[in-house]
N, C-alpha and C positions, 0 to 999 in steps of 0.2 A: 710304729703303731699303724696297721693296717684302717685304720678307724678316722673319718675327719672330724676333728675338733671340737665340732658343733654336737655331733654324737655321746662322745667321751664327757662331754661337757651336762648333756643331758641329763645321763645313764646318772653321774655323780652325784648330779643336787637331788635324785629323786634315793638316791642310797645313804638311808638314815647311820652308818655309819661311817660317812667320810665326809665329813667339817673343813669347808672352805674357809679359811681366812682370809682377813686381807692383809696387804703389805703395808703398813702403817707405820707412826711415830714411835709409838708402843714397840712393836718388833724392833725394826731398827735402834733404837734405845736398847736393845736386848742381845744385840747382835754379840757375839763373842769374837776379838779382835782379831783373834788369830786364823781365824778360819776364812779361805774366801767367798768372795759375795755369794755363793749360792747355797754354800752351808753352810755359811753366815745367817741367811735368810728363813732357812729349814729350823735351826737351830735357836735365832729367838723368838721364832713362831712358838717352838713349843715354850721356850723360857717366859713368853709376855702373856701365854694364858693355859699356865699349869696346872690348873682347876679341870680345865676344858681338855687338854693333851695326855691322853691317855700312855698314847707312845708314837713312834715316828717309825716307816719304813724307810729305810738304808742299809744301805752295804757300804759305805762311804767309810773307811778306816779312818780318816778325821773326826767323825761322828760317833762312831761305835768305839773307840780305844780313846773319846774323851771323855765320856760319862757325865755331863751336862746334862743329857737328856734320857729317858727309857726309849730303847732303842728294838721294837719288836720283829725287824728283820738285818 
């Protein structure tokens, strides 16, 4: 990403529809065991506040071919 951090980071909170989480007790508690940490992390985000997760972008075949989660890319 051609973009520094500080930008992207901006651009984000001020675009009402992309919901930062944080990485918490709740996620981790949600984690799914088989997957590693980083779709581990994606995946009990959306699991620890289903309410709020509409869907998830990925292309991650661990993601998308385990149906855990709505998975809109």
């Amino acid at each position: 990403i051609p973009q520094p951090l500080e930008t992207i980071w901006q651009f984000l909170q001020k675009d009402s529809r992309c919901i930062i989480y944080p990485i918490d007790v709740n996620v981790v508690l949600h984690m799914p065991a088989h997957l590693d940490i980083h779709d581990g992390l994606i995946v009990g985000t959306a699991l620890a506040y289903p309410t709020e997760v509409t869907g998830i972008l990925s292309c991650d075949e661990m993601i998308t071919h385990g149906g855990l989660v709505p998975v809109v890319w």
